[in-house]
N, C-alpha and C positions, 0 to 999 in steps of 0.2 A: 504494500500500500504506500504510496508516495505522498509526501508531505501535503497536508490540505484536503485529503481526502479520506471522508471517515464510511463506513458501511452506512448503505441507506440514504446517504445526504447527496447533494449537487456537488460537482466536482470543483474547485477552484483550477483556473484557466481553463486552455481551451480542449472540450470534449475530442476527445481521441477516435477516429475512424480507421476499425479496419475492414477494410472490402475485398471479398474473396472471391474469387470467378472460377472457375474448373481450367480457360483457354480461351484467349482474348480471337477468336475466330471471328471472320466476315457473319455480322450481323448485329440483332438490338442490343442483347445483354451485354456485348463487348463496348458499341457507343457508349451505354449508359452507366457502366463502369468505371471508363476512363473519364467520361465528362464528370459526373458526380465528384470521382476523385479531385481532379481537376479543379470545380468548382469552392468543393466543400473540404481547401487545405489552406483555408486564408480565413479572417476573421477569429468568431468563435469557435472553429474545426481545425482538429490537423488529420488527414489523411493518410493511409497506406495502403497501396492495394498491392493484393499479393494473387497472384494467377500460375495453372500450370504452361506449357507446351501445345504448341497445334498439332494437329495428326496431319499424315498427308492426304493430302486432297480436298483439305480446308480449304479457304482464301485465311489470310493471315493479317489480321489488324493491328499489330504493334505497330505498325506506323504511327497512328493515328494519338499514339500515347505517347509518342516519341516527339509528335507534330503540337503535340499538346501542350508537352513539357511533364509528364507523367514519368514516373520509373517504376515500373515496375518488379518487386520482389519475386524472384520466380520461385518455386518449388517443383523439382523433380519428381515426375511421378502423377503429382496434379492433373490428370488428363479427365478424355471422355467416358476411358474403359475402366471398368471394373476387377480390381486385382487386389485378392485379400490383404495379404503382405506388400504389395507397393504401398497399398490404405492404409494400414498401420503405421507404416514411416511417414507418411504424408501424415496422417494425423499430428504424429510425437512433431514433425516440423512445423506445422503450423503453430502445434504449444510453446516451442522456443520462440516464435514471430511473438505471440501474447506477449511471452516473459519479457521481451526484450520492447515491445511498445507499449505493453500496457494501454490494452484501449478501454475506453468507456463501452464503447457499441464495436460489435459485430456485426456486419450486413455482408449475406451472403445472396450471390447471383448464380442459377443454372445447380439443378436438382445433385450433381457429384460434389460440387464446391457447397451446396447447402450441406449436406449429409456431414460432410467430413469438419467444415469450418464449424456448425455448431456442435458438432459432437466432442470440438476441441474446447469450445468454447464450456460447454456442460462441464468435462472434466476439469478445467479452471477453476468454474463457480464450485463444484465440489470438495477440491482439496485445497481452496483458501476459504472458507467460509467466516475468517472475519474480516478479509479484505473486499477493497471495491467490488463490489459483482456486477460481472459484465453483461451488458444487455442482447441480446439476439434479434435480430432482425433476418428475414429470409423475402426474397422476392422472387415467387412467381413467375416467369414470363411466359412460358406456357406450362406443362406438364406431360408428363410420361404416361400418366395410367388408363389410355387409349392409342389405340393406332402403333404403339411402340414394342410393345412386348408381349407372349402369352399369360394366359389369365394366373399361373401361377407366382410368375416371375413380377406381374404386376402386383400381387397381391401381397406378397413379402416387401415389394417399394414402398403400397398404401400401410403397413406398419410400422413402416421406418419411418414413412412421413407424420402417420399420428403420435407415437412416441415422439419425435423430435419435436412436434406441436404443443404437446405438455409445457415444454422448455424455453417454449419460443415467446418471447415479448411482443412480438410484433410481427404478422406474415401480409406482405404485400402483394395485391394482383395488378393487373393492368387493364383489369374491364370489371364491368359490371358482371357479363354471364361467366368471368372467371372468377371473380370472389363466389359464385352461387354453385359453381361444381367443388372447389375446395370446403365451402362451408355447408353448404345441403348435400351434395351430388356425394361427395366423399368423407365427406367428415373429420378433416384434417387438424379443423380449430374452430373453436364457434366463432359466429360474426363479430361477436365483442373484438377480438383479437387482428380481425380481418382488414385493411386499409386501401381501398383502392388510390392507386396513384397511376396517373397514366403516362405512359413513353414522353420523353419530350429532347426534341433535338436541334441545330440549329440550320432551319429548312429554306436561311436567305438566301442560297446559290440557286435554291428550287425554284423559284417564284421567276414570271416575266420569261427572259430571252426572244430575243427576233427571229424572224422566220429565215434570215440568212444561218445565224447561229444555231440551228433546230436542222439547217440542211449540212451544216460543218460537220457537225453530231453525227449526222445519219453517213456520212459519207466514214468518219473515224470509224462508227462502230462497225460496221461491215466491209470496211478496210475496203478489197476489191470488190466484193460481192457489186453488182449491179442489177438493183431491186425496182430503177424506173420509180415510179408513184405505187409500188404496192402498198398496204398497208401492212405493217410494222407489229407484230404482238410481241412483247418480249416476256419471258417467267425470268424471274430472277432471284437467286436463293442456294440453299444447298442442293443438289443430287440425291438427294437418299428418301429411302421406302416414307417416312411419314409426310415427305413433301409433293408426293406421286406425280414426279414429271411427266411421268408417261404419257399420265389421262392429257395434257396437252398434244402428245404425238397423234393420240385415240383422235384428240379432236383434226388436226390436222387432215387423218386420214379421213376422216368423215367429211370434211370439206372438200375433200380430194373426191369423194364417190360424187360430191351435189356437181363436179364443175367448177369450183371457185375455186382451189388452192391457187389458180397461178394470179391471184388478186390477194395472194397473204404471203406475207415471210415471218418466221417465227426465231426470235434472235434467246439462244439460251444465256444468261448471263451467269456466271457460276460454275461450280465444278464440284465433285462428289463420287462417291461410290457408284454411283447409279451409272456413268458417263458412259463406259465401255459398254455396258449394256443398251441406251438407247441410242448409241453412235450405229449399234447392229441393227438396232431397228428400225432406225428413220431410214440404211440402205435397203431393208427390206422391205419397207413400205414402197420403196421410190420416193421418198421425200429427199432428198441430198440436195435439189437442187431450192429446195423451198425453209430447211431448217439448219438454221448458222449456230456455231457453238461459237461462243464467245471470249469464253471463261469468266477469270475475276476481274473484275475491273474497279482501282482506287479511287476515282472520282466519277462518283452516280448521276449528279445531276446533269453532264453531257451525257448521259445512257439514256435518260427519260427524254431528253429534247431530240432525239434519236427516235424513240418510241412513238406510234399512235396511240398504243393501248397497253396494258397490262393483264397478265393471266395469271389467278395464283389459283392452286389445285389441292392445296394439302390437305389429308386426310384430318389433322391437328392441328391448332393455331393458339398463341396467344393473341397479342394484336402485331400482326405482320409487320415491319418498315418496311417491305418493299412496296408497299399499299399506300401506306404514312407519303411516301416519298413521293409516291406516283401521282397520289390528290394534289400533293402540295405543289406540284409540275404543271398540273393541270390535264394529266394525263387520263380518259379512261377506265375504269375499272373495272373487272367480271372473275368473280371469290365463287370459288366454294362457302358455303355457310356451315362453318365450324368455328368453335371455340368464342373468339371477339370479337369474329370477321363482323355478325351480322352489328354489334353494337357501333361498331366504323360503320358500315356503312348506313345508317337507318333505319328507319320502319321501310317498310314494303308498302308502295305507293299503286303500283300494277302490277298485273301477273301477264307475261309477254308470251303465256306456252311453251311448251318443250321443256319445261322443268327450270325456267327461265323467270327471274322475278325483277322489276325495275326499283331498287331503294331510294332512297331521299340520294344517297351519294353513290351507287354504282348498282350493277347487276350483281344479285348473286344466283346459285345453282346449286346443284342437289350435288353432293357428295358423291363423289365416283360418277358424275353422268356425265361421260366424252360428249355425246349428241347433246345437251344440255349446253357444254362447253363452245360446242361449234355453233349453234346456233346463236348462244350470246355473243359471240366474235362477229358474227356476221349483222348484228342488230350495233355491234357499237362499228362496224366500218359501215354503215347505211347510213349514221346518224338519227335513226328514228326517232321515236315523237319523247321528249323527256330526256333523252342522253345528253344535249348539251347543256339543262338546265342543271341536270344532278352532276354534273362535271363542274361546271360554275360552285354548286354547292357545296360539292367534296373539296376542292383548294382553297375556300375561304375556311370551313370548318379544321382542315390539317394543318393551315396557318395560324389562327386562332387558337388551337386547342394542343396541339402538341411541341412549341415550345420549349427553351431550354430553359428561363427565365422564370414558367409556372413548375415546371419540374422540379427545379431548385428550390425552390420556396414551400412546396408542398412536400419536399424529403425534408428540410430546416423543420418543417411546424412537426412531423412526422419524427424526429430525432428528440425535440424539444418534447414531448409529448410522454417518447420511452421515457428519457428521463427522469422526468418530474412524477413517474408515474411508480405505482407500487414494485 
């Protein structure tokens, strides 16, 4: 216990943050990690964030904490996979990082860095019991216990997760229908305990661009490719089974039996396990000359000025940023309705057929429905009746509301809160 600080009471200077992430990998929890850090190491905070290693075939965002002025602590081991004995030593290291920063609060990001960072955190709180006790914080940003694993193997995670809930101060979601599967659906922690707070990032490079600079874009992303005035869908994200690229190839083909694919090119942004796999299959479809692999690319907002529209497919979701990004571009959109999707996108304003539904801010579709997919594709290149107003809708609302400015302010009142609390 360090001078000024007594059990139970408010810390004298400034509350201690340590933020733990499994692997600073291309996508939200890694933004929101390094920015948070970033933000919340000035003032009344000091920061630490401590992350494992990327796997291959990630994209790889330490840049961006590098761009930031972040450093991050790494730990060995810290990854995506599961290994009894690597965990254990990733644990005992994480409890040296305690010893040596002494944080007030723990806030753990992505379900292997929650597991392992509170479990270290637990065993702190238990073998000092007259010192500081460190507060737990865990955030959400999607979940595993669909789409990810068999029923058994999910069912031993939802034990880990309600045990670790016992212990938890504070569990944070990113939508309304994901606080209501952790707290009703699952039962991870009751609503007392539950906070929503939603993504927020800094979406000024999104916003605007001219139509010369939207033709720079298109011509970078597709390097040689020459696509004429096709229109443009692009998926952007990981490769792998919960994100199901596929159903976009499904769709492809399906516009391919009506006659229209040579009116579409479908630009893959990203890379993953999946890759080999539907590199074989777009040649067996005959799509080669209609579906571009892209890979990672460091700066998104020429990706979206490149884009007409956006396709996201995943069987799971928190609240996507590749959606967050797309609104804020003024891009299009057409989601599967899973997880947060529908909260992003609205109420359901028409239903357009084929499993097709028009929201206040984009189309969504029925989960796994290729023909569902391609039909939405072909209603947002027609422009039909409602799609330029819910595109209007979706970039004022993704400007507005997802922010890095209310993010900050709403994890400050959300820290201030642990604290002062039992």
């Amino acid at each position: 216990m360090r001078h000024g600080e007594k059990n139970g009471s408010n810390p004298v200077g400034p509350v201690r943050v340590l933020r733990v992430i499994a692997r600073l990998n291309i996508g939200g929890p890694a933004i929101q990690a390094v920015s948070l850090t970033r933000e919340l190491d000035r003032g009344p905070f000091r920061s630490l964030l401590v992350c494992g290693d990327v796997e291959p075939h990630e994209g790889d965002m330490s840049y961006l904490a590098l761009e930031q002025g972040v450093r991050p602590q790494r730990i060995e081991g810290l990854g995506r996979e599961i290994s009894p004995l690597k965990d254990i030593r990733v644990l005992y290291r994480i409890l040296g990082v305690i010893h040596r920063f002494r944080p007030h609060i723990i806030h753990t990001h992505t379900a292997k860095a929650g597991t392992l960072g509170r479990a270290a955190g637990i065993l702190w709180n238990l073998s000092h019991p007259w010192g500081w006790r460190v507060r737990l914080v865990h955030t959400f940003h999607g979940h595993v216990f669909h789409s990810y694993f068999g029923r058994i193997k999910t069912g031993v995670f939802l034990g880990i997760e309600r045990f670790l809930g016992w212990f938890t101060d504070r569990i944070v979601v990113i939508s309304r229908a994901q606080k209501n599967d952790i707290c009703e659906r699952y039962g991870i922690v009751p609503p007392r305990k539950a906070r929503v707070v939603c993504l927020g990032f800094d979406l000024s490079g999104f916003a605007g661009g001219t139509p010369e600079q939207d033709r720079a874009a298109r011509r970078d992303l597709l390097s040689r490719e020459d696509a004429g005035d096709a229109f443009l869908v692009g998926f952007v994200g990981r490769l792998a089974p919960v994100k199901h690229p596929g159903m976009l190839l499904a769709a492809a083909a399906r516009l391919k039996e009506r006659g229209l694919i040579p009116e579409f090119r479908f630009v893959i942004v990203g890379d993953g396990e999946l890759r080999a796999a539907m590199e074989r299959e777009t040649r067996k479809q005959g799509l080669s000359e209609y579906v571009i692999y892209a890979g990672w690319r460091r700066r998104m907002a020429p990706v979206y000025r490149a884009l007409n529209a956006v396709a996201l497919t995943s069987l799971n979701e928190g609240t996507p940023v590749c959606l967050i990004e797309a609104m804020a571009a003024g891009r299009p959109v057409a989601a599967t309705a899973v997880g947060g999707v529908p909260d992003l996108l609205g109420g359901v304003e028409e239903d357009l057929g084929n499993g097709v539904k028009r929201a206040e801010r984009g189309l969504l579709i029925r989960s796994g429905d290729d023909l569902a997919l391609a039909h939405a594709l072909a209603c947002l290149r027609d422009r039909g009746p409602g799609i330029a107003a819910s595109t209007t809708r979706a970039r004022d609302y993704a400007l507005s509301t997802f922010g890095m400015e209310r993010l900050v302010s709403d994890v400050k009142g959300l820290y201030r809160e642990v604290m002062e609390g039992p």
